[in-house]
C-alpha positions in Angstrom: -18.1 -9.1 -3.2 -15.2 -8.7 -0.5 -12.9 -8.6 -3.6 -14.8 -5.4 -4.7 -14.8 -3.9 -1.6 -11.5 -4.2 -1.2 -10.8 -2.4 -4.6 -12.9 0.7 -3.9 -11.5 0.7 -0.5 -7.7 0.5 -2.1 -8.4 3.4 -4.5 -10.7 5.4 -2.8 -9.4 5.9 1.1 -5.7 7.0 0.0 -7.6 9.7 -2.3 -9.9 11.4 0.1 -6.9 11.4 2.6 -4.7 13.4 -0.3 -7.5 15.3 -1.0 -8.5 16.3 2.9 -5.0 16.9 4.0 -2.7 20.2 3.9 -0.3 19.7 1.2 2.7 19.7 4.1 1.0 16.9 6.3 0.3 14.4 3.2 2.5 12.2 4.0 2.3 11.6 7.6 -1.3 11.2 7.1 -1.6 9.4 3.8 0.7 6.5 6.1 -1.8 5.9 8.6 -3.8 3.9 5.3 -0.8 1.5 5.2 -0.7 1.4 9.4 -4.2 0.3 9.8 -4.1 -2.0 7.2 -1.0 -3.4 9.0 -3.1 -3.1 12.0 -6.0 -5.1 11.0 -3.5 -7.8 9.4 -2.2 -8.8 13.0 -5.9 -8.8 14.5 -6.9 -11.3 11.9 -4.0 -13.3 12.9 -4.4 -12.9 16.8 -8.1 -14.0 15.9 -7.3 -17.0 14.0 -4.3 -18.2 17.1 -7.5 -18.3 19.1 -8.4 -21.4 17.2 -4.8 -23.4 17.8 -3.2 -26.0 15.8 -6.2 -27.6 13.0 -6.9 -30.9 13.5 -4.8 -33.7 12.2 -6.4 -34.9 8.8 -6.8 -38.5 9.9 -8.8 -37.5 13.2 -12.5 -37.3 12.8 -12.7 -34.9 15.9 -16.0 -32.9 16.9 -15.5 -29.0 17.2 -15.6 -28.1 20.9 -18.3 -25.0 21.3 -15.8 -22.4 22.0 -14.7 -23.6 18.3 -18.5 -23.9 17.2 -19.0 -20.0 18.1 -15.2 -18.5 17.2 -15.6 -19.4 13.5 -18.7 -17.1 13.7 -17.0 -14.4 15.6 -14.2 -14.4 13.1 -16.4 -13.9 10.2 -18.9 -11.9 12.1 -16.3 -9.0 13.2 -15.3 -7.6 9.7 -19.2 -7.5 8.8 -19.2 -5.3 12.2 -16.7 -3.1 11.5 -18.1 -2.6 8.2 -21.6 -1.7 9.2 -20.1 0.2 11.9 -18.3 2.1 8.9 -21.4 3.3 7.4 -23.0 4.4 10.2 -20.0 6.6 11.4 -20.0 8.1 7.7 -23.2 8.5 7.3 -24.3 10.1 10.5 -20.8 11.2 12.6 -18.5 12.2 9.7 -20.4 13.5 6.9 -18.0 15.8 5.5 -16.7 15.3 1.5 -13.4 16.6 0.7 -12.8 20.6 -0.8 -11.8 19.6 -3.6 -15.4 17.4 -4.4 -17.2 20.3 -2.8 -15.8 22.8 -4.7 -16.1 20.9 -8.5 -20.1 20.8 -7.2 -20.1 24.1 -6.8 -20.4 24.4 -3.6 -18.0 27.1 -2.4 -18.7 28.2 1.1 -18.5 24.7 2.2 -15.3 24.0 0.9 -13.8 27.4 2.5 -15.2 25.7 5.6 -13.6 22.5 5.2 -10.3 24.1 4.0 -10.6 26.6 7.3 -10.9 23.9 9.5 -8.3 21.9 7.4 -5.7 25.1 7.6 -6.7 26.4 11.3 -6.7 30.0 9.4 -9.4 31.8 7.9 -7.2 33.3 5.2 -7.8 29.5 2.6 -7.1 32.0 -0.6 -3.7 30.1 -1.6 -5.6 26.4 -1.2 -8.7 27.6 -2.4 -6.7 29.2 -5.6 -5.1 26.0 -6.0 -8.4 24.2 -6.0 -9.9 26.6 -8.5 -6.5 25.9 -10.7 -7.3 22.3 -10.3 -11.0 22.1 -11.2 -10.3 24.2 -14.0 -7.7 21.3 -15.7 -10.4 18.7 -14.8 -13.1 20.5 -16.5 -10.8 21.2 -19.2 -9.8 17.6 -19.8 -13.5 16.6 -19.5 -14.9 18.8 -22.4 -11.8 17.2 -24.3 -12.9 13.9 -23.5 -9.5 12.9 -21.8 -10.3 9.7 -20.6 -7.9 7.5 -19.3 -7.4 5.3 -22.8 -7.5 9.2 -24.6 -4.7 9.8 -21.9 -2.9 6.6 -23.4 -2.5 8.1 -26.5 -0.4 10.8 -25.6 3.0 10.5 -24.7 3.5 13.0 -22.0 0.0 11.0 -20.1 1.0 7.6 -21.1 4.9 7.9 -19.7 3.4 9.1 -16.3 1.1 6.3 -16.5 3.4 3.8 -17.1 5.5 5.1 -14.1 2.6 4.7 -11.8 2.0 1.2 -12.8 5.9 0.0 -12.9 6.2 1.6 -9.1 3.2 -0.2 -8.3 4.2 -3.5 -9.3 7.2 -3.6 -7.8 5.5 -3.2 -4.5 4.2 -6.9 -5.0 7.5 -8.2 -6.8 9.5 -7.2 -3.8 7.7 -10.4 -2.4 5.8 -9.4 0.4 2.8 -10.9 0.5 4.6 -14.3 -0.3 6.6 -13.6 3.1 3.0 -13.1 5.0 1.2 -16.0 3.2 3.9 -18.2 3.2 6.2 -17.6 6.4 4.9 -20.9 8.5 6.3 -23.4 4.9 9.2 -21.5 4.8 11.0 -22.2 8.2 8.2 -25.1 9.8 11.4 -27.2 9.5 13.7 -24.9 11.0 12.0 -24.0 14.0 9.1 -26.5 14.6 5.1 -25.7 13.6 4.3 -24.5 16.8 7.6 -21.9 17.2 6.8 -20.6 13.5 3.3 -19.6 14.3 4.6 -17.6 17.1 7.2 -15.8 14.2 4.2 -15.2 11.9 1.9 -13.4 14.6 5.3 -11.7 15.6 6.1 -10.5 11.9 2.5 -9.4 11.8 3.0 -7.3 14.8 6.4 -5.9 13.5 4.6 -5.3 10.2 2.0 -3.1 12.2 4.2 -1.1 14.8 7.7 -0.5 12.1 4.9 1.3 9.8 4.8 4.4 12.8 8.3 5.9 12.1 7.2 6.6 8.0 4.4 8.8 9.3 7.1 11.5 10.9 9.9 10.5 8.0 8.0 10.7 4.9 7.5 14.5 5.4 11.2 15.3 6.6 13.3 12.9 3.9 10.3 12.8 0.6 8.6 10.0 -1.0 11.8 8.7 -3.0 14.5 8.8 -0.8 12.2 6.6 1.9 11.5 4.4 -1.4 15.1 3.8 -2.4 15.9 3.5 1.8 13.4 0.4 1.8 14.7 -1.1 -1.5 18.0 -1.0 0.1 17.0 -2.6 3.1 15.2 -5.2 1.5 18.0 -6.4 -1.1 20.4 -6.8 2.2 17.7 -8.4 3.5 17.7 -10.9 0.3 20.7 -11.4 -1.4 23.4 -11.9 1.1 20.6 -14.8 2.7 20.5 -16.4 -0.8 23.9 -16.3 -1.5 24.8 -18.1 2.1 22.1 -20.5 1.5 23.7 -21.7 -2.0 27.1 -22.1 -0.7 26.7 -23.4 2.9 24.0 -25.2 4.5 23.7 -25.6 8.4 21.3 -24.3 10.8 23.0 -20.8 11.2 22.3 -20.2 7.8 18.7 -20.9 8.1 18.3 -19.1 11.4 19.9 -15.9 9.7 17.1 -16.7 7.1 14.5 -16.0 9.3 16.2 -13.1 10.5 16.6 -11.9 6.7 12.7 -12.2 6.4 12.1 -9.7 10.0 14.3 -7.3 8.5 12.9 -7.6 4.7 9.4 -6.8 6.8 10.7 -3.5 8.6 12.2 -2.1 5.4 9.1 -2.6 3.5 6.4 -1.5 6.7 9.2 2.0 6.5 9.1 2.9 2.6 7.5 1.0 0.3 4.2 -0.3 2.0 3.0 3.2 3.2 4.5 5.4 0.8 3.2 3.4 -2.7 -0.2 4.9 -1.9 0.6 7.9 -1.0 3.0 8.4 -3.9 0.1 7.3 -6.7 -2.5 10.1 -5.4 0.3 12.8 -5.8 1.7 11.5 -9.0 -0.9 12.0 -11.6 -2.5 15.2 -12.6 -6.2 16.0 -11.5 -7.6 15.3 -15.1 -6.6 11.3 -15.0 -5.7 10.9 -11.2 -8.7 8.5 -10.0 -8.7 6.2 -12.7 -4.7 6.2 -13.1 -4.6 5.6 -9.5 -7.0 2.8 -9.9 -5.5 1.5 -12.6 -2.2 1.4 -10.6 -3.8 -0.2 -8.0 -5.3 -2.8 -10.1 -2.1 -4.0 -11.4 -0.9 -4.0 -8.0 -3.5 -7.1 -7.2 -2.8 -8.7 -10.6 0.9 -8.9 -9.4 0.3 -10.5 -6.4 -1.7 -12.7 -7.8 1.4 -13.9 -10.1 3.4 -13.5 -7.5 1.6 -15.8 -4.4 0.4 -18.6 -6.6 3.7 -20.1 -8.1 5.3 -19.8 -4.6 3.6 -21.7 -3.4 5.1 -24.3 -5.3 8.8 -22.7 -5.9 8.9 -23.0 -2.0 8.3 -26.8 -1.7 11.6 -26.9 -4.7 13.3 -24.5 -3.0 12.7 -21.4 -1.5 16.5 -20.0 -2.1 15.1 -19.2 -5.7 12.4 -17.2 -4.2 15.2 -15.0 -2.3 17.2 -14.7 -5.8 14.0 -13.8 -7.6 12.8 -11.0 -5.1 16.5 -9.8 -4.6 16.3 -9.1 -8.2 13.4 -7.5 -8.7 14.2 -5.1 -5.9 17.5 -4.1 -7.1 15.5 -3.7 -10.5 12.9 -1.4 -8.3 15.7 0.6 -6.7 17.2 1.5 -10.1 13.5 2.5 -11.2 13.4 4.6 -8.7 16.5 6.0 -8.6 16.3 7.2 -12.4 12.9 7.8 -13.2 10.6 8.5 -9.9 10.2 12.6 -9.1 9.6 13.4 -5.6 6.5 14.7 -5.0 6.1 15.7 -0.9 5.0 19.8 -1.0 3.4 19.7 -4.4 -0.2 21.1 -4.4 -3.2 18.8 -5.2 -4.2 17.9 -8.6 -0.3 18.9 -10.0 2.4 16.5 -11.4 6.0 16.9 -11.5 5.7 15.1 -15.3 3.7 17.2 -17.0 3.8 20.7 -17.6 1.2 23.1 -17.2 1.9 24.2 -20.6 1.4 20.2 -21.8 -1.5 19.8 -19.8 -3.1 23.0 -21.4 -2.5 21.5 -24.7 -4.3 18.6 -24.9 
């Protein structure tokens, strides 16, 4: 049930943000997804500190009652926030986007929205853009352009393909495994006790380094923050893995761990925030929600390919798992380099892939 809230919540808060933001403040905006999200990462793991080290497997120790009630809190506070959610939607911020008001027909409420949106009362050039928009929805609807219809043409099914590619490299470049897996990687290095300290502080780093994309991702685009973060990441890799193979002592390990801070900053910059951002911008109005969802979907099944066998790569050796990510991100930096469009200033429901002319046509 979590699992599915998740997935709407993945999908669905990126788009309303795209869809309830002037086309110059996307960006900025669209990162604050990606912040909180960091933001609610090192909370969970503040929360869980709380606790301290588990008990030792052998022991048969009673839980103390702060530990009988914090196991409760820690579960109890996400079904807060959640209820809390509803309530402020339901009765504090009521509001749907322009573009949802306007496909119902409702046309002096989106003028409102997009007033308020624009600080003007002159909304003709959004409000044209809108109409332009709706119009290429309704279009592909009475055509019956689904998204498997969309498959079958080349011009949908390249953009498509794009969307999912970019996604998936998001997950190859091996972040989650660094979050999920950064107390097994260096326990040895540094002690149990010192590399819970480095996981809440990679959490925290994870969190703040996400605040400079929300002024750069308007001033430098989408693809030149992506191919920034790539960059950053496959120095953060590949010289680590190569020093690993040839020498081993402590300094090697210890530059390791800083390898791992500075994979996190380059991926909290570019490719954590601007992936979401990137997949509401991408796809034309006819397919975007359920290309974008798609995206997203292959997104999870990645890291789900990606997490599991780590976990057992890491107790061989977790020098392959450096190689392996450094790989993929060179691989995701040549993607991006070649075939990625920027997108930052284009108007809602366009694609810098297809055509009006193409779109018209089918």
């Amino acid at each position: 049930m979590s699992g599915f809230g998740i997935g709407l919540v993945t999908v669905s808060v990126p788009m309303y943000i795209s869809e309830m933001t002037h086309k110059d403040k996307k960006g900025g905006y669209g990162v604050l997804h990606q912040l909180f999200i960091t933001f609610g990462i090192f909370v969970a793991v503040l929360l869980g500190m709380a606790l301290g080290a588990e008990p030792l497997a052998d022991v048969d120790t009673a839980l103390t009652i702060f530990e009988k009630i914090w196991w409760r809190v820690m579960l109890g506070l996400p079904a807060f926030v959640s209820i809390l959610g509803i309530i402020l939607l339901i009765f504090f911020f009521k509001e749907e986007t322009p573009y949802f008001l306007f496909e119902q027909g409702r046309i002096e409420e989106s003028k409102a929205i997009l007033r308020k949106l624009n600080g003007t009362d002159n909304v003709d050039e959004p409000l044209a853009a809108l109409k332009e928009a709706m119009e290429q929805n309704e279009a592909a609807k009475k055509n019956s352009l689904s998204l498997f219809k969309a498959l079958t043409i080349p011009s949908y099914r390249y953009v498509i393909l794009l969307g999912c590619i970019l996604s998936a490299f998001q997950q190859l470049s091996g972040i989650n495994v660094l979050v999920a897996n950064s107390n097994e990687l260096y326990k040895e290095i540094v002690g149990k006790e010192t590399m819970t300290k480095i996981s809440v502080i990679m959490a925290a780093i994870n969190f703040i380094m996400t605040f400079p994309s929300i002024y750069v991702v308007e001033k430098i685009g989408r693809k030149t923050l992506l191919l920034l973060g790539c960059a950053g990441i496959i120095i953060a890799y590949l010289p680590t893995a190569v020093l690993k193979t040839l020498w081993k002592n402590e300094y090697i390990d210890y530059i390791s761990i800083a390898a791992t801070f500075l994979m996190i900053i380059s991926f909290a910059m570019s490719y954590g925030p601007v992936l979401w951002i990137y997949l509401h911008e991408m796809f034309p109005s006819e397919i975007k929600d359920s290309a974008a969802s798609l995206a997203s979907l292959i997104n999870w099944l990645c890291a789900i390919c990606v997490v599991f066998p780590s976990d057992y790569i890491i107790k061989i050796s977790p020098t392959i798992l450096f190689y392996v990510f450094a790989i993929f991100t060179i691989l995701a930096f040549l993607f991006i380099m070649f075939f990625i469009k920027e997108t930052k200033g284009n108007e809602i429901g366009t694609s810098p892939y297809i055509t009006l002319e193409e779109r018209q046509k089918h």
